[in-house]
Each structure stands twice: as structure tokens, then as C-alpha cells.
Backbone as numpy.savetxt, mean C-alpha at the origin, in Angstrom:
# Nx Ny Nz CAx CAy CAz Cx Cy Cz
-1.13 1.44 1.77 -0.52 0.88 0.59 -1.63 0.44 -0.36
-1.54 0.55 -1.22 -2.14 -0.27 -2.55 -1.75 -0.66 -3.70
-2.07 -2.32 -3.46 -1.22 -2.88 -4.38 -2.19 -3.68 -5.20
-1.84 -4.67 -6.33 -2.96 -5.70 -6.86 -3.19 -6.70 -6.18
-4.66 -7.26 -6.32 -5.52 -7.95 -5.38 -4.48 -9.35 -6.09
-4.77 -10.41 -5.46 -4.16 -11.43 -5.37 -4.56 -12.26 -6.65
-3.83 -13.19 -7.92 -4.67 -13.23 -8.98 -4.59 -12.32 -9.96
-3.96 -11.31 -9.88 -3.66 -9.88 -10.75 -2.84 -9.25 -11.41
-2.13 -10.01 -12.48 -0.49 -9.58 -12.79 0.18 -8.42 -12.16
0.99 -8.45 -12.43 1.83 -6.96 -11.44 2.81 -7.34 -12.41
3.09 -6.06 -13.41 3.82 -5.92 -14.49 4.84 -5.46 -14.09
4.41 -4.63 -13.35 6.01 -3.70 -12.63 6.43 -4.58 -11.55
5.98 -5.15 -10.83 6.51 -6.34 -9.82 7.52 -7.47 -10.90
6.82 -7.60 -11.58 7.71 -9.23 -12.39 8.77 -8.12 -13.39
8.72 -6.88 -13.58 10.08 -6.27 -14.49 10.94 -5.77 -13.36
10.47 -5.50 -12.02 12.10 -5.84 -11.14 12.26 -6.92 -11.05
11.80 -7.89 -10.63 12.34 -9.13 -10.41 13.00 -9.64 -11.67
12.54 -9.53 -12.49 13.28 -10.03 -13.83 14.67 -9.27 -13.96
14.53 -7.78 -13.67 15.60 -7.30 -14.55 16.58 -6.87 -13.33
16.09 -7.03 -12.27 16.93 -6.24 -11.07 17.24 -7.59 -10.16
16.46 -8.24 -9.39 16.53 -8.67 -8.51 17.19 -10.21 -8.61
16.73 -10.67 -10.00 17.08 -12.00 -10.75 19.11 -11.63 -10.96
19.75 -10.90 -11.02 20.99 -10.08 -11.16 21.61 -10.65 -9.85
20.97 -10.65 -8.81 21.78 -10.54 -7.50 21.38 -12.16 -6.63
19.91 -12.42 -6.83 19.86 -14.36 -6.53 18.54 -14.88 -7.42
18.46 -15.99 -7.14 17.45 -16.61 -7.46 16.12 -17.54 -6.71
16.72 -16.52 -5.14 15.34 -16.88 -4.34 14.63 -16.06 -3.58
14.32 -15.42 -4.67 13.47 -14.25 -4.75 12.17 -14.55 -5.54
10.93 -15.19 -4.82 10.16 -15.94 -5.47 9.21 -14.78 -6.37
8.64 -13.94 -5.76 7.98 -12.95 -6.56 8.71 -11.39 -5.97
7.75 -10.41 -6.69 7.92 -9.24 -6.29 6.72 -8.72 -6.80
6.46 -7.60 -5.65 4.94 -6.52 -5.98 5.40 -5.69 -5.88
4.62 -4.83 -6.99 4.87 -3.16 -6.71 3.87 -2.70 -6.10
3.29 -1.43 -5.60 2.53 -0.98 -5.56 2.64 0.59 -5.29
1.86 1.67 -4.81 1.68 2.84 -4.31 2.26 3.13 -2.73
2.70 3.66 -2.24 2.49 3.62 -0.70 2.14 5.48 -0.33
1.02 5.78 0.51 0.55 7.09 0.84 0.45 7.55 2.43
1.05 8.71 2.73 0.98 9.02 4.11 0.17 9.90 4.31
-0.58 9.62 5.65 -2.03 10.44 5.93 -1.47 10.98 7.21
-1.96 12.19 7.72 -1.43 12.86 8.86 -2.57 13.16 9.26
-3.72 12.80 10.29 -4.99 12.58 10.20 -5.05 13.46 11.86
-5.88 14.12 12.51 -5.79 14.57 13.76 -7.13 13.86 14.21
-6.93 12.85 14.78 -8.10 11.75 15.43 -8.04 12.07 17.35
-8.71 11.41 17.70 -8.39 10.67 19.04 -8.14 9.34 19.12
-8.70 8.46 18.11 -8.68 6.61 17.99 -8.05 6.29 16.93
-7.24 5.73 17.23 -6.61 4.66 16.15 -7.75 4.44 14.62
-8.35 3.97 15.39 -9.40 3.00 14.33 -10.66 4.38 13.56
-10.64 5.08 14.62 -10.87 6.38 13.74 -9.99 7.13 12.65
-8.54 6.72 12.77 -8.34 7.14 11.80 -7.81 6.10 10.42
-8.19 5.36 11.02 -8.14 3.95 9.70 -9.27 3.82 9.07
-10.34 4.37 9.88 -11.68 4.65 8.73 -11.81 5.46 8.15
-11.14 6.67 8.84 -11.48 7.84 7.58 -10.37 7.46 6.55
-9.44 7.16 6.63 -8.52 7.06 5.95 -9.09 5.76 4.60
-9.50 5.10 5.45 -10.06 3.94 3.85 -11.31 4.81 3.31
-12.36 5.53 4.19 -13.46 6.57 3.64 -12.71 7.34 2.60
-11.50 7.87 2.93 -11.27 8.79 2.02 -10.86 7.89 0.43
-9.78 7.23 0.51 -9.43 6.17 -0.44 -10.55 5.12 -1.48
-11.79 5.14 -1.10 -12.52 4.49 -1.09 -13.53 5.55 -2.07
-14.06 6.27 -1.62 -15.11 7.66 -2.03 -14.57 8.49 -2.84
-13.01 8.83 -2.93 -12.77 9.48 -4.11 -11.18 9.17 -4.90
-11.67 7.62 -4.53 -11.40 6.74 -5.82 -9.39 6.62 -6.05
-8.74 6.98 -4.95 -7.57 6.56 -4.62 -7.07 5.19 -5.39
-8.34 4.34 -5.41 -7.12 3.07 -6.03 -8.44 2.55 -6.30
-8.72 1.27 -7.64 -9.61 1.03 -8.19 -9.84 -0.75 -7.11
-11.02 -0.73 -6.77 -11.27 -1.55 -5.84 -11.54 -3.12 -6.48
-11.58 -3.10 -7.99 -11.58 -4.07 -8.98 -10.17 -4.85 -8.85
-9.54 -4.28 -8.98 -7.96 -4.67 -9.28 -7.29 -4.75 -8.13
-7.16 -3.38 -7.00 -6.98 -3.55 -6.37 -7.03 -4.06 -4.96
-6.29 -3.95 -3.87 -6.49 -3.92 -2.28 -5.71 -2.85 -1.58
-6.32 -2.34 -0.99 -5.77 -1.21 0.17 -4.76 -2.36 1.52
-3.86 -1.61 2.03 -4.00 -1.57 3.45 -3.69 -0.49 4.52
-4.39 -0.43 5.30 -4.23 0.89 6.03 -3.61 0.70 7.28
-2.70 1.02 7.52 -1.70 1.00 8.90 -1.95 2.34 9.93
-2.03 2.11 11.44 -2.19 3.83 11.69 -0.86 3.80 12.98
-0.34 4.92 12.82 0.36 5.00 13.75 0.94 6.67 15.00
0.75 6.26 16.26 0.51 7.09 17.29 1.53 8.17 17.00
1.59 9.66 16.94 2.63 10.24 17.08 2.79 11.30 17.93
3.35 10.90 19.22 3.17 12.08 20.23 4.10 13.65 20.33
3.37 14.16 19.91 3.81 15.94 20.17 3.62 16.20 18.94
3.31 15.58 17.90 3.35 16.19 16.70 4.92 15.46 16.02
5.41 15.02 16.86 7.19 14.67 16.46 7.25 13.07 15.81
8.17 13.07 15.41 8.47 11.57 14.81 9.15 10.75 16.22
């Protein structure tokens, strides 16, 4: 995922909440938007593929590291299947 670093307006976060979410209650303290991207990575380690995966994001510039924050989640998938 990448979203804005903390401190960082989120324009599109505060125009759902304003125009969508404010409609249905009012304790709905914020809202973020952000990107979300799926990597299908053929590793052996977990953590091998959470590094290449921020290597890649990182080196050719996926999300601007000023503004933003990454997070990288990895998850096991046996046979190739969901």
C-alpha cells in the first residue's frame, strides 16, 4: 500500500469523508486514501520477498518517499492457488 506519510493532507481521504461517509455517521474520525499493488513474486522467504518488493518500489520510484509511506505485506500461497 501507499499512502501519505503522517502530517500530509490527503485530499481524497477528507472528500470521502466529507461527501460520502459524513451521509451515513459522524464517527468516522478521518479517512485515507491511498494506492494498493499486488506483487506475485517467486521467492523461497517471506522477507525475501518484502525486500525485493520495497527494492522494486523504492528504485523505480513507485511512490514518492517525500510524501509518502509504503507498506509491504507478504503472503504464502501454496500451489500457485488462492
Amino acid at each position: 500500500m501507499i499512502i501519505n506519510k503522517e502530517g500530509i493532507r490527503d485530499p481524497e481521504g477528507e472528500t470521502i469523508k466529507n461527501y460520502i461517509v459524513n451521509k451515513v455517521t459522524d464517527k468516522v474520525k478521518e479517512v485515507r486514501a491511498g494506492k494498493y499493488l499486488s506483487f506475485s513474486v517467486d521467492v523461497k522467504e517471506e522477507s525475501e520477498a518484502i525486500e525485493l518488493v520495497k527494492k522494486i518500489a523504492y528504485e523505480d520510484r513507485l511512490y514518492n518517499p517525500i510524501v509518502h509511506k509504503i507498506i509491504v505485506r507478504a503472503e504464502k500461497i501454496e500451489n500457485g492457488g488462492n
